[in-house]
ModelCIF file with pLDDT and N, C-alpha, C, O atoms, coordinates in Angstrom:
data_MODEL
#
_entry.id   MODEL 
#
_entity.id                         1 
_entity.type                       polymer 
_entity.pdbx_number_of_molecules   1 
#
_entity_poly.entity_id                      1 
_entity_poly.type                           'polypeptide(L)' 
_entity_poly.nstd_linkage                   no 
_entity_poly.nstd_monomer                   no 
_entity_poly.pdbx_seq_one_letter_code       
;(UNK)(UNK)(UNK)(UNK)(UNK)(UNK)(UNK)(UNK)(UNK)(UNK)(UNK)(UNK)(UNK)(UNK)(UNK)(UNK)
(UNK)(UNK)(UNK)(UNK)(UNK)(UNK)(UNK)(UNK)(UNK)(UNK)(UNK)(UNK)(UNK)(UNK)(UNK)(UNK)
(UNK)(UNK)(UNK)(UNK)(UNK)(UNK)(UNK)(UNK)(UNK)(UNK)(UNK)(UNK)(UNK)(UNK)(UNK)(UNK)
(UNK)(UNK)
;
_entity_poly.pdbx_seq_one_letter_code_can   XXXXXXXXXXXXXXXXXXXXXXXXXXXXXXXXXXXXXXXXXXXXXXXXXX 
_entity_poly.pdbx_strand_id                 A 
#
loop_
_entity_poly_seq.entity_id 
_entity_poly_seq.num 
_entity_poly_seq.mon_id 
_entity_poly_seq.hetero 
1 1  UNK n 
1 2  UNK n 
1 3  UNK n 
1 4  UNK n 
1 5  UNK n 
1 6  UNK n 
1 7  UNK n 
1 8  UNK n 
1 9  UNK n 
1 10 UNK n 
1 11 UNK n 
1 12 UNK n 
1 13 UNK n 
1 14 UNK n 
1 15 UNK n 
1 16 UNK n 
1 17 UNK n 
1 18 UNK n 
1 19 UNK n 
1 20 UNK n 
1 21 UNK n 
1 22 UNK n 
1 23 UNK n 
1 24 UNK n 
1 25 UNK n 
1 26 UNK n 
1 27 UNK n 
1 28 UNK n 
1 29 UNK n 
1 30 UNK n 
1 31 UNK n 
1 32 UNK n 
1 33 UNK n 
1 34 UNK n 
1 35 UNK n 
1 36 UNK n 
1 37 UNK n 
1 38 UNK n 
1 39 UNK n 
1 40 UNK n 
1 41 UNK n 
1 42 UNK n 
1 43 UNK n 
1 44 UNK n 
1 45 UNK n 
1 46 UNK n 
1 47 UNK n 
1 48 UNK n 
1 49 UNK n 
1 50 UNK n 
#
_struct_asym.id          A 
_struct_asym.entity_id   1 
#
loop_
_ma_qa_metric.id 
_ma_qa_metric.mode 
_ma_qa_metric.name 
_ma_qa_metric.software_group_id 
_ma_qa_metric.type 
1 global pLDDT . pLDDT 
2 local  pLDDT . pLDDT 
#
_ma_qa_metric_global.metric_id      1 
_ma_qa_metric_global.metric_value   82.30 
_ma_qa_metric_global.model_id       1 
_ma_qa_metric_global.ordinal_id     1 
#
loop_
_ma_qa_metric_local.label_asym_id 
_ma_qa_metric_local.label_comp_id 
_ma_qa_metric_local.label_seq_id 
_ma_qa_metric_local.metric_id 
_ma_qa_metric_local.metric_value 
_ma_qa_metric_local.model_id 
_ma_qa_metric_local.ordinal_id 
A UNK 1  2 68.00 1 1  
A UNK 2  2 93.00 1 2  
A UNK 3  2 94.00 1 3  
A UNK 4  2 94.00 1 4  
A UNK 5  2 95.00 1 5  
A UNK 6  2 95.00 1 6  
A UNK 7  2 96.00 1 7  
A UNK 8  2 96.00 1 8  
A UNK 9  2 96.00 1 9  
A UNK 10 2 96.00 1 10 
A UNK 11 2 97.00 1 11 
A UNK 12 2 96.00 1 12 
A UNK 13 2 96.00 1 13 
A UNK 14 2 96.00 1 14 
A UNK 15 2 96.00 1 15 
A UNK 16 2 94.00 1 16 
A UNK 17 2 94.00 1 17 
A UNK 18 2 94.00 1 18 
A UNK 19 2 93.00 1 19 
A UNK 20 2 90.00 1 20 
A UNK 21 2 91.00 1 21 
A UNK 22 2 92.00 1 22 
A UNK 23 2 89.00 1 23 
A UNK 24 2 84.00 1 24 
A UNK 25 2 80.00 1 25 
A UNK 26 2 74.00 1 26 
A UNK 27 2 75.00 1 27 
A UNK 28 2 73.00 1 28 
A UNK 29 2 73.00 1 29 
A UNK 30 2 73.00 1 30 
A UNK 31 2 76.00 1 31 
A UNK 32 2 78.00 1 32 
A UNK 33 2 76.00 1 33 
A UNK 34 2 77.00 1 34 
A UNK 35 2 73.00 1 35 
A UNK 36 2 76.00 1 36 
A UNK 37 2 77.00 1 37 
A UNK 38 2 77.00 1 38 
A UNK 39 2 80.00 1 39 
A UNK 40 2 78.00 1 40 
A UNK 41 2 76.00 1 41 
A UNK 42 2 74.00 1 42 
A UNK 43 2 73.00 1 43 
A UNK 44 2 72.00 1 44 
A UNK 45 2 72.00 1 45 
A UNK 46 2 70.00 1 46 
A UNK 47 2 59.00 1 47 
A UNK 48 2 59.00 1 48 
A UNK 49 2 61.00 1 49 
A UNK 50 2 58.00 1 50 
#
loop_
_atom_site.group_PDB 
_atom_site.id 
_atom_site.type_symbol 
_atom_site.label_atom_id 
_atom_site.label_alt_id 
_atom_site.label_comp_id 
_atom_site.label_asym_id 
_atom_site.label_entity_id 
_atom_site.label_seq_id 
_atom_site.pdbx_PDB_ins_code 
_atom_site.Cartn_x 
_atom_site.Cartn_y 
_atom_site.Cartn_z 
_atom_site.occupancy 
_atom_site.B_iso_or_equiv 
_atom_site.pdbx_formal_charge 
_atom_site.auth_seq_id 
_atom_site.auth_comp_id 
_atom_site.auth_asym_id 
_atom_site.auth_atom_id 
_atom_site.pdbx_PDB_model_num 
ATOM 1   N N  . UNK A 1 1  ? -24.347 -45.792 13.253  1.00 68.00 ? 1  UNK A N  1 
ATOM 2   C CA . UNK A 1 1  ? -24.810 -44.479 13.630  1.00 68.00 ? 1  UNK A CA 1 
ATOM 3   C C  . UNK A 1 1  ? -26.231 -44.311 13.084  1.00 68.00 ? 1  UNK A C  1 
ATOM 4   O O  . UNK A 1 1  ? -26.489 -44.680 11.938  1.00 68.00 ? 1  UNK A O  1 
ATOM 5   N N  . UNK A 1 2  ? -27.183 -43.747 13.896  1.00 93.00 ? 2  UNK A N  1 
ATOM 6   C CA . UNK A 1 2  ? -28.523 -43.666 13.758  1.00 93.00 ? 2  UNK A CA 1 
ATOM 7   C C  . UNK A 1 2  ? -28.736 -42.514 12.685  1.00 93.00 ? 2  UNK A C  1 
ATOM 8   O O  . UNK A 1 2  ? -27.758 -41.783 12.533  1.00 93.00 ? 2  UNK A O  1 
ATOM 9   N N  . UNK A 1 3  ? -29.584 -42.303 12.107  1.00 94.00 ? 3  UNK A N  1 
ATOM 10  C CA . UNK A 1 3  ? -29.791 -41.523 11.074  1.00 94.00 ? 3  UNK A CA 1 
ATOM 11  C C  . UNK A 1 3  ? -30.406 -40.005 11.544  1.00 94.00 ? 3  UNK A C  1 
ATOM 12  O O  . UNK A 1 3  ? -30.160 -38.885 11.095  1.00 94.00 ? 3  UNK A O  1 
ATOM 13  N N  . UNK A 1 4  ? -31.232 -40.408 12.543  1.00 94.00 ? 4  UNK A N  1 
ATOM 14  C CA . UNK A 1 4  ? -31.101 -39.288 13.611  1.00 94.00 ? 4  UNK A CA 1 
ATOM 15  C C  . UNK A 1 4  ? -29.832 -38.524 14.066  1.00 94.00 ? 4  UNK A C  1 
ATOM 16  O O  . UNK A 1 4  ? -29.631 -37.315 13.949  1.00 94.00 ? 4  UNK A O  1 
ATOM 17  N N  . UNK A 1 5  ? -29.130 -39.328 14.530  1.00 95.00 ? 5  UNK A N  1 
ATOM 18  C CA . UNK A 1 5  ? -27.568 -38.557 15.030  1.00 95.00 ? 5  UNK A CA 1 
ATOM 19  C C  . UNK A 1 5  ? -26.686 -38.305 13.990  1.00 95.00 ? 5  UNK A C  1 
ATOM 20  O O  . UNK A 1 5  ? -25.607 -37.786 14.276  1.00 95.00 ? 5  UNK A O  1 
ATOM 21  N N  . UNK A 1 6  ? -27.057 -38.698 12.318  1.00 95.00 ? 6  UNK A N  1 
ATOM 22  C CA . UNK A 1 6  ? -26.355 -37.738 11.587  1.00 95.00 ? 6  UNK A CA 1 
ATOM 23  C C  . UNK A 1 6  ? -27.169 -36.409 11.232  1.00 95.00 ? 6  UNK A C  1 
ATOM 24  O O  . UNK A 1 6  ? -26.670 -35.433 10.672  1.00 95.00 ? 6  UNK A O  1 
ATOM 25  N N  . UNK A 1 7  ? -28.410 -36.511 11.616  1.00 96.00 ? 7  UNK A N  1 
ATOM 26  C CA . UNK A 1 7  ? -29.217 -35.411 11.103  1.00 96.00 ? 7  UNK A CA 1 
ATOM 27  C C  . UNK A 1 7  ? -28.830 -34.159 12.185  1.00 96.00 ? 7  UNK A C  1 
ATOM 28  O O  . UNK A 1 7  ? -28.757 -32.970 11.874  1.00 96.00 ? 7  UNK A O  1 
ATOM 29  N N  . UNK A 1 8  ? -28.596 -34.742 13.558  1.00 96.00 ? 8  UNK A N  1 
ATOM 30  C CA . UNK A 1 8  ? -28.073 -33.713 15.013  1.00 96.00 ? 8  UNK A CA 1 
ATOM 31  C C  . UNK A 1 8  ? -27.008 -33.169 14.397  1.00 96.00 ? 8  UNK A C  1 
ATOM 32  O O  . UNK A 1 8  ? -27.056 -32.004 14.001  1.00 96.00 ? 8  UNK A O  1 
ATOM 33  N N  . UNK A 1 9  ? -25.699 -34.094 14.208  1.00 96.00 ? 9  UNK A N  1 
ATOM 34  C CA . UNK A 1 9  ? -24.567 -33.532 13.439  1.00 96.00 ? 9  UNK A CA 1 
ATOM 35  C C  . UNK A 1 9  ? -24.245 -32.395 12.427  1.00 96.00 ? 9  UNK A C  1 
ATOM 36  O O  . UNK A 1 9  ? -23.489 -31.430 12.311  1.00 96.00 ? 9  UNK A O  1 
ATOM 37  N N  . UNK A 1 10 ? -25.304 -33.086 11.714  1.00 96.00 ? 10 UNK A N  1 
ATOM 38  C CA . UNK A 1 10 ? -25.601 -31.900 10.259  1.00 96.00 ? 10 UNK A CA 1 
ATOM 39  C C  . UNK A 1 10 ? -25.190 -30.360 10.684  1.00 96.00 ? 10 UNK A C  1 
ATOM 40  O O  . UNK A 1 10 ? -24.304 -29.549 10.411  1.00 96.00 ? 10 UNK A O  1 
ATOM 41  N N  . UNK A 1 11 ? -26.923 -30.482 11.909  1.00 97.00 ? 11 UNK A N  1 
ATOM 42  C CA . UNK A 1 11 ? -27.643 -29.195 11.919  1.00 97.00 ? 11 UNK A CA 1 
ATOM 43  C C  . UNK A 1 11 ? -26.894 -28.630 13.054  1.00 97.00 ? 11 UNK A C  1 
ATOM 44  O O  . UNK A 1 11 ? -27.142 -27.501 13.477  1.00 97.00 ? 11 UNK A O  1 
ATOM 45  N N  . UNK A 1 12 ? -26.009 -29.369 13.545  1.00 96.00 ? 12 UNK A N  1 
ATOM 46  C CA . UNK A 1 12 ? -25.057 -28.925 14.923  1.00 96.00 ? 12 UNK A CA 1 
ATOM 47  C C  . UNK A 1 12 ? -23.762 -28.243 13.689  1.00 96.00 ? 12 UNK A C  1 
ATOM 48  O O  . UNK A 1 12 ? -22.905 -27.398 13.949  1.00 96.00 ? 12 UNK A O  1 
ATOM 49  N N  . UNK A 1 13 ? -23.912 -28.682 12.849  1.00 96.00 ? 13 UNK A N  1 
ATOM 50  C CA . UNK A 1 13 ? -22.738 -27.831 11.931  1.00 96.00 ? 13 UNK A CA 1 
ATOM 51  C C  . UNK A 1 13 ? -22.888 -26.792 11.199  1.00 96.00 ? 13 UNK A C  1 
ATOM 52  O O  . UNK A 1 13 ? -22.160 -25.802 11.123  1.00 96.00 ? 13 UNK A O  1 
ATOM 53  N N  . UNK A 1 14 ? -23.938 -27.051 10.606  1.00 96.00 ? 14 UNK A N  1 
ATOM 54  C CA . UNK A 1 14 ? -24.853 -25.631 9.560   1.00 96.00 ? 14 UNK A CA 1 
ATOM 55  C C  . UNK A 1 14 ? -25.043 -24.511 10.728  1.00 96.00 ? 14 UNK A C  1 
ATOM 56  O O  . UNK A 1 14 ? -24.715 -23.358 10.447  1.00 96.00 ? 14 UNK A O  1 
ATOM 57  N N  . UNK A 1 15 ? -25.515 -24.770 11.915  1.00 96.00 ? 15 UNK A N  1 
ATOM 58  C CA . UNK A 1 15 ? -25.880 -23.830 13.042  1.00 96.00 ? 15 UNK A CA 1 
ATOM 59  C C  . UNK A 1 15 ? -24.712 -23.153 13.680  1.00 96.00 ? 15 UNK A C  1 
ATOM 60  O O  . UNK A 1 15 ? -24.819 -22.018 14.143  1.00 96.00 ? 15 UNK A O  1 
ATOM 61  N N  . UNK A 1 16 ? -23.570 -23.851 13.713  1.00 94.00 ? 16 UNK A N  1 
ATOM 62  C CA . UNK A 1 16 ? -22.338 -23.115 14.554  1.00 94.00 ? 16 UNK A CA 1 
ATOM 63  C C  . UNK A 1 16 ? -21.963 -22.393 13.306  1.00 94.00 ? 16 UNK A C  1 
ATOM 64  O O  . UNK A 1 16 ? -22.184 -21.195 13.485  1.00 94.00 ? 16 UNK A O  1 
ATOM 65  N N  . UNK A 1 17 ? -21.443 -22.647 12.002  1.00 94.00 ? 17 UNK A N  1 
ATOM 66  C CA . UNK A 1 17 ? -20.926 -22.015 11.078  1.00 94.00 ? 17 UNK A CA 1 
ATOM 67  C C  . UNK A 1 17 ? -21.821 -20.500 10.878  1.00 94.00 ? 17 UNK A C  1 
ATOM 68  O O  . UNK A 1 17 ? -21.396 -19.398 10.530  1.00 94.00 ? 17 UNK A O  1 
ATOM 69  N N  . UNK A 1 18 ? -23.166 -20.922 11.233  1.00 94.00 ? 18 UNK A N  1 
ATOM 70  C CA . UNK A 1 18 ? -24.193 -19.465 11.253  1.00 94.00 ? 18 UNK A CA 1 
ATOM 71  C C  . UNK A 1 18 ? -24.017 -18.680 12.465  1.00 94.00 ? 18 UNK A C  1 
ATOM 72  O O  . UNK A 1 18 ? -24.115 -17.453 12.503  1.00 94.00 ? 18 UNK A O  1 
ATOM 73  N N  . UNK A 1 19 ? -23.800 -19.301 13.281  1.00 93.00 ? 19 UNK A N  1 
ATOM 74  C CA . UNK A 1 19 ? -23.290 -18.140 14.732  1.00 93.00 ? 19 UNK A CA 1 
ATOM 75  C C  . UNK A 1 19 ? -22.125 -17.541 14.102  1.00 93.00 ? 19 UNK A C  1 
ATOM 76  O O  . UNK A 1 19 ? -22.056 -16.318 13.975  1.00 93.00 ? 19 UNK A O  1 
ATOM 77  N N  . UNK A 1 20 ? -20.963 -18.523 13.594  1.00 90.00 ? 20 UNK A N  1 
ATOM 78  C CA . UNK A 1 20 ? -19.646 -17.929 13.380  1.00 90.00 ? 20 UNK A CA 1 
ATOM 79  C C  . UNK A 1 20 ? -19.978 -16.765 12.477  1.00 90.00 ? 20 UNK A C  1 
ATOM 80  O O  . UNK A 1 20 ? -19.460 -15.691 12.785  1.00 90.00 ? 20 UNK A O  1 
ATOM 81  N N  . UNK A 1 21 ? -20.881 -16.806 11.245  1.00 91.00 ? 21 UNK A N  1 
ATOM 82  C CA . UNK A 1 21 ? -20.720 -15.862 10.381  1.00 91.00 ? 21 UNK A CA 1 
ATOM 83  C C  . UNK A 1 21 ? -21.442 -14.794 10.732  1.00 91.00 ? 21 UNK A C  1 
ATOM 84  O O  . UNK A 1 21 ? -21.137 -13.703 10.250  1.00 91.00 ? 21 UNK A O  1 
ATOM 85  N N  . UNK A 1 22 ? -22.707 -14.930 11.781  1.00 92.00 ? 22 UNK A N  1 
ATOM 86  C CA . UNK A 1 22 ? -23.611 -13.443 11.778  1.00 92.00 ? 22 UNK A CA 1 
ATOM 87  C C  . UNK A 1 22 ? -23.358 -13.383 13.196  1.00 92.00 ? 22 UNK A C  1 
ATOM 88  O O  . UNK A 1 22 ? -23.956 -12.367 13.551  1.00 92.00 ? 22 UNK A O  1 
ATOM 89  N N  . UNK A 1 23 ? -22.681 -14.019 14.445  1.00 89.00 ? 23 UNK A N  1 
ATOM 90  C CA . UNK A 1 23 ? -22.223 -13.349 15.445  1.00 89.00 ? 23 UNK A CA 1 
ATOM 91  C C  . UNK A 1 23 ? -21.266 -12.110 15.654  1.00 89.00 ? 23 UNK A C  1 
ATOM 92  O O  . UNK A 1 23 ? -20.735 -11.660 14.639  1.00 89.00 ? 23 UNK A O  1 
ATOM 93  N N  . UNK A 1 24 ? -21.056 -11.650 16.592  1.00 84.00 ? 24 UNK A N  1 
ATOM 94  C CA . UNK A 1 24 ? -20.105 -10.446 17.298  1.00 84.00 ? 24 UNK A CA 1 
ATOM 95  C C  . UNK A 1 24 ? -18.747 -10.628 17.088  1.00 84.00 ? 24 UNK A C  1 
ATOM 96  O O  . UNK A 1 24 ? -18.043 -11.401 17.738  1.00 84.00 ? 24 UNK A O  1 
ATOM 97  N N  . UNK A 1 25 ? -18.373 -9.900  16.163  1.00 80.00 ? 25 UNK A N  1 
ATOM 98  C CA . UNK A 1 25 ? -16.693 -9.996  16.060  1.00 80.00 ? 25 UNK A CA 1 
ATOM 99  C C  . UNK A 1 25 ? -15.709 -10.697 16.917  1.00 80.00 ? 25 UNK A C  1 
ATOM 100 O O  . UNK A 1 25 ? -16.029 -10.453 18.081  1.00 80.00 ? 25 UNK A O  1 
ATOM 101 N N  . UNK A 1 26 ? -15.030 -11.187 16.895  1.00 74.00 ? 26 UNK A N  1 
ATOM 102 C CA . UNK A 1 26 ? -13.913 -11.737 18.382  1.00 74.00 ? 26 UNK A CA 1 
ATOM 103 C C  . UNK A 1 26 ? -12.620 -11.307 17.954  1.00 74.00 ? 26 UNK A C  1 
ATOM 104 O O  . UNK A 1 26 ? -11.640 -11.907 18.395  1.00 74.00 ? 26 UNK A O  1 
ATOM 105 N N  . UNK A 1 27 ? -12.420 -10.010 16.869  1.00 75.00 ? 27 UNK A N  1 
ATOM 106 C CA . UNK A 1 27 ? -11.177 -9.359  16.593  1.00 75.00 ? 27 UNK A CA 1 
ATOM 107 C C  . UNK A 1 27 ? -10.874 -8.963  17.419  1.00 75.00 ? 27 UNK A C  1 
ATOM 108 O O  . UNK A 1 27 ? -11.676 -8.623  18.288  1.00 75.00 ? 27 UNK A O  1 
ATOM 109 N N  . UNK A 1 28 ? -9.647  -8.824  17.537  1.00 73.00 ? 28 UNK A N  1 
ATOM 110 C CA . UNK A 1 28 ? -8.342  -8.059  18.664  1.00 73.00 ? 28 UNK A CA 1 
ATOM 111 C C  . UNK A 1 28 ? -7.361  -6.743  18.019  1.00 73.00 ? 28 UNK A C  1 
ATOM 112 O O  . UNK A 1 28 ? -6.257  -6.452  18.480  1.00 73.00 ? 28 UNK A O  1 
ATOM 113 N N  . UNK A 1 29 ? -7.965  -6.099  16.966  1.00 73.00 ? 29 UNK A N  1 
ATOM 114 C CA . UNK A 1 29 ? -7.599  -5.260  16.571  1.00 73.00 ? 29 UNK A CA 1 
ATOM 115 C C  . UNK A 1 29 ? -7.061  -4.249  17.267  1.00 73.00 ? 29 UNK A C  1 
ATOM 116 O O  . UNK A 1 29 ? -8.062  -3.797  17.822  1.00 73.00 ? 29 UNK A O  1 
ATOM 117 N N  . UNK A 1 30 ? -6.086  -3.535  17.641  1.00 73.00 ? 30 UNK A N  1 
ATOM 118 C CA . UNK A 1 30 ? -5.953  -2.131  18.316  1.00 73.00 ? 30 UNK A CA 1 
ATOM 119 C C  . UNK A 1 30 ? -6.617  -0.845  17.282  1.00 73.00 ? 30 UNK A C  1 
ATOM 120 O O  . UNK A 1 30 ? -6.555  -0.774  16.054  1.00 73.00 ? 30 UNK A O  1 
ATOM 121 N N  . UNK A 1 31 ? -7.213  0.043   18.185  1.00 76.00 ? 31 UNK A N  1 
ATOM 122 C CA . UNK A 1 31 ? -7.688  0.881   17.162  1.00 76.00 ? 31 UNK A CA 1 
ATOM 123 C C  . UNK A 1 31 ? -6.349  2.290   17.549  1.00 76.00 ? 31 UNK A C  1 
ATOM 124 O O  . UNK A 1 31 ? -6.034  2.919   18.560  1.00 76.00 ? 31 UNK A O  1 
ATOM 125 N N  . UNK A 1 32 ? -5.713  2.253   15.547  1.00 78.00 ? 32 UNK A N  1 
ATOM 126 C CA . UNK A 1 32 ? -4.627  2.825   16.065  1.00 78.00 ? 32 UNK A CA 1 
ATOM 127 C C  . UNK A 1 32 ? -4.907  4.453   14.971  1.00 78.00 ? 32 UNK A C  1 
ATOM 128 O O  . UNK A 1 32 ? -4.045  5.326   14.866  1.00 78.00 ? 32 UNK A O  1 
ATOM 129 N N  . UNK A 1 33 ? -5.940  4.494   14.455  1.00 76.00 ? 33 UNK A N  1 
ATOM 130 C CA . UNK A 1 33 ? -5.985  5.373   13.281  1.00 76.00 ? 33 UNK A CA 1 
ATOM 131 C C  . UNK A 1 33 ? -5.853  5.964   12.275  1.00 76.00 ? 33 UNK A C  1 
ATOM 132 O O  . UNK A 1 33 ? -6.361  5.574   11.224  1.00 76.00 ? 33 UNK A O  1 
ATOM 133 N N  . UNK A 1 34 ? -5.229  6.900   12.363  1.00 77.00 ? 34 UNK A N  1 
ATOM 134 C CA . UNK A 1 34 ? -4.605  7.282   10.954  1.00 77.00 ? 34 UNK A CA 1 
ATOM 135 C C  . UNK A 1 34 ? -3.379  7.685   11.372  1.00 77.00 ? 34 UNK A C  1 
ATOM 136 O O  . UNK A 1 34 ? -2.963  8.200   12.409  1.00 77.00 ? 34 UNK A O  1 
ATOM 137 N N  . UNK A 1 35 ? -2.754  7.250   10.071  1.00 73.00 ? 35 UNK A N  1 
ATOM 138 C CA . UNK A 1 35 ? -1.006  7.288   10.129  1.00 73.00 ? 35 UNK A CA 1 
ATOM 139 C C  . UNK A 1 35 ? -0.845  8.355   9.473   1.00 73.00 ? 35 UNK A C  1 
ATOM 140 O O  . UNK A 1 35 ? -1.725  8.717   8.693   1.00 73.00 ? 35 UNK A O  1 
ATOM 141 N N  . UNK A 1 36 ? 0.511   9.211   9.676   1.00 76.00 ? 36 UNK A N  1 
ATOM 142 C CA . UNK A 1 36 ? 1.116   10.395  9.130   1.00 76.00 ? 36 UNK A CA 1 
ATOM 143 C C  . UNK A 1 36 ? 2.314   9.610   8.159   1.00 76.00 ? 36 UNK A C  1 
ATOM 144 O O  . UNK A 1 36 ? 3.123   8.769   8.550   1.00 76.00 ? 36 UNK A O  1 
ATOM 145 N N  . UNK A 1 37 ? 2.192   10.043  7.071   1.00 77.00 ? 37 UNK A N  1 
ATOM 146 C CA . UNK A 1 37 ? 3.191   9.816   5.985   1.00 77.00 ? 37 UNK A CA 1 
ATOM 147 C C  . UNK A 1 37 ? 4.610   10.574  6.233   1.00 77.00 ? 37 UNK A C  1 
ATOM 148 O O  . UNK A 1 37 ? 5.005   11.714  6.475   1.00 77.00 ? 37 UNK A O  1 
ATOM 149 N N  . UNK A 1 38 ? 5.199   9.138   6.012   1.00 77.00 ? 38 UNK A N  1 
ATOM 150 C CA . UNK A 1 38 ? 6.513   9.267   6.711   1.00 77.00 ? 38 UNK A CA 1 
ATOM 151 C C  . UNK A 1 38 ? 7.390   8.979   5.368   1.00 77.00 ? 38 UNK A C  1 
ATOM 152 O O  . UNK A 1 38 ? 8.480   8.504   5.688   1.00 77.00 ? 38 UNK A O  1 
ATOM 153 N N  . UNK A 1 39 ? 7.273   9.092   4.292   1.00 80.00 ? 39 UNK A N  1 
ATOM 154 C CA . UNK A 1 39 ? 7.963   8.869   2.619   1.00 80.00 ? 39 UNK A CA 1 
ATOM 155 C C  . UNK A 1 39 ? 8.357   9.622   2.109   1.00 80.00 ? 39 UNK A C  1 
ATOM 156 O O  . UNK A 1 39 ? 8.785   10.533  2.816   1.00 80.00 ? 39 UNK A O  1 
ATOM 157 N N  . UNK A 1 40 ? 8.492   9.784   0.680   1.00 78.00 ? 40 UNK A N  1 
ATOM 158 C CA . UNK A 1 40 ? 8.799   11.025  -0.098  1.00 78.00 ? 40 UNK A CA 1 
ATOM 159 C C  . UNK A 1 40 ? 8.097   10.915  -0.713  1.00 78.00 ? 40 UNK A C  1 
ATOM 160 O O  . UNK A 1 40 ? 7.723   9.760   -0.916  1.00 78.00 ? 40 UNK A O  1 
ATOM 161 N N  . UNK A 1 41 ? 7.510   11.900  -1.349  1.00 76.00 ? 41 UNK A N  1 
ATOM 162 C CA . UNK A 1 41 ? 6.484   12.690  -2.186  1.00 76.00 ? 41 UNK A CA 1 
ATOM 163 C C  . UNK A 1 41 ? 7.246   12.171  -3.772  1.00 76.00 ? 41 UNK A C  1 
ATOM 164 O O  . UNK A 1 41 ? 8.468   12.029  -3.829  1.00 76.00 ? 41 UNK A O  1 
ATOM 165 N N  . UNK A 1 42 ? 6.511   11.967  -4.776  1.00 74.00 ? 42 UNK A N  1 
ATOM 166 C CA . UNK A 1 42 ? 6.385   11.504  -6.083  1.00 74.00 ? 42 UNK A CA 1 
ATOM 167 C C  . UNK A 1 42 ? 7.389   12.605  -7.085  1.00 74.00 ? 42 UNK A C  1 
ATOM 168 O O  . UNK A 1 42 ? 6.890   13.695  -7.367  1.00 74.00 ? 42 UNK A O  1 
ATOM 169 N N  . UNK A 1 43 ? 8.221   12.410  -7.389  1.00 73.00 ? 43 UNK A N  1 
ATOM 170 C CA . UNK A 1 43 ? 8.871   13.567  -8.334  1.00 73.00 ? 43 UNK A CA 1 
ATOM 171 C C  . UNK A 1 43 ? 8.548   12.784  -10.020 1.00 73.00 ? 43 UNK A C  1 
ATOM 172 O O  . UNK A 1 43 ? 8.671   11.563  -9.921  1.00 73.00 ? 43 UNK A O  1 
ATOM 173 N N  . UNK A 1 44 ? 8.349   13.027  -10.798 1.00 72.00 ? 44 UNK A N  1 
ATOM 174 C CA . UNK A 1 44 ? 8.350   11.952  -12.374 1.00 72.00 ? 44 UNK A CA 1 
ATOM 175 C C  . UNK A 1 44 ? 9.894   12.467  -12.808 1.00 72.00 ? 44 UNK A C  1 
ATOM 176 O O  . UNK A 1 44 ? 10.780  11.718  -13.219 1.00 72.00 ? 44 UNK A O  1 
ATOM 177 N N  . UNK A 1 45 ? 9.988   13.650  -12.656 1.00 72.00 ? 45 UNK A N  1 
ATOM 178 C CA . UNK A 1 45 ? 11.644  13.723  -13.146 1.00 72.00 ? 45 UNK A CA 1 
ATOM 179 C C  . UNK A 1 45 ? 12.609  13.249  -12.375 1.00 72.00 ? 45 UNK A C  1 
ATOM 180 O O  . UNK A 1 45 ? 13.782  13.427  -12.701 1.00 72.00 ? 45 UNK A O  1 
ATOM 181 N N  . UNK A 1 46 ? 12.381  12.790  -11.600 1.00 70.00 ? 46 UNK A N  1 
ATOM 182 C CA . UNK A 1 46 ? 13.702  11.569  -10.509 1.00 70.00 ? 46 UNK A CA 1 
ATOM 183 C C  . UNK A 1 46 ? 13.242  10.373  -10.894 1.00 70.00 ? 46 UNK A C  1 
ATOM 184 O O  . UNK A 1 46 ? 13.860  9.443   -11.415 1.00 70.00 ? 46 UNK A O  1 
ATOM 185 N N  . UNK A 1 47 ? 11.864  10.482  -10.536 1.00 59.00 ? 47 UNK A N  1 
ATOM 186 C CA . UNK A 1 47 ? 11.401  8.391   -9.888  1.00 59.00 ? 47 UNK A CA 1 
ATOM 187 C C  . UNK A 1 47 ? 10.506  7.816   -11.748 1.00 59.00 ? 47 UNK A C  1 
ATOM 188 O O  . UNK A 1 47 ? 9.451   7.180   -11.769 1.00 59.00 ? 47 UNK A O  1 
ATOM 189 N N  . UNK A 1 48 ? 11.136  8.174   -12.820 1.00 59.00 ? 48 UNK A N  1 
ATOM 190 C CA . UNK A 1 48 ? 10.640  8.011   -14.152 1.00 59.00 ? 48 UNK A CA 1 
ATOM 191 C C  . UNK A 1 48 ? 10.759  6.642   -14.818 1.00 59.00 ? 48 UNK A C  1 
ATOM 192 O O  . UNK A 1 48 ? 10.087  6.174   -15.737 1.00 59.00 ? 48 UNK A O  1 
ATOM 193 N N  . UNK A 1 49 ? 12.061  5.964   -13.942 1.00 61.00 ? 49 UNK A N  1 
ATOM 194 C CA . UNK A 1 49 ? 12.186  4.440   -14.455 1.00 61.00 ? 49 UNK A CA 1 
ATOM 195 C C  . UNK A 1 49 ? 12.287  3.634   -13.552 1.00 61.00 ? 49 UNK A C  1 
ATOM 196 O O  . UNK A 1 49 ? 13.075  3.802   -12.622 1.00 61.00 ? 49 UNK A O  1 
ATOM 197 N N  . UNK A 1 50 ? 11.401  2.471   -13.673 1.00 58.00 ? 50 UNK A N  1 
ATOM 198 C CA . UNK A 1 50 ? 11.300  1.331   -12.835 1.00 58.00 ? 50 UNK A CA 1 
ATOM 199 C C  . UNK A 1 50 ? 12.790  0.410   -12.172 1.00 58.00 ? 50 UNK A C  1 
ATOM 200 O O  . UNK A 1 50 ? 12.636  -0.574  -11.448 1.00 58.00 ? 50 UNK A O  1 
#
């Protein structure tokens, strides 16, 4: 392998890893918002021991 075509390699790798990190998201997130609390509220005189 030519020393040239590891130098292509290199910079063909340093360069995609830099698209990957400062390109446009490709998340698939749903945007679902804010959730309503569906629990019970904190008592210390019930919930006092682990």
């Amino acid at each position: 392998m030519a020393i040239s075509q590891i130098i292509a390699n290199i910079t063909q790798y340093i360069s995609e890893a830099a698209m990957r990190i400062f390109g446009p998201t490709d998340d698939a997130y749903p945007a679902i918002g804010i959730q309503p609390f569906t629990g019970e509220p904190y008592d210390k005189r019930r919930d006092d021991t682990w």
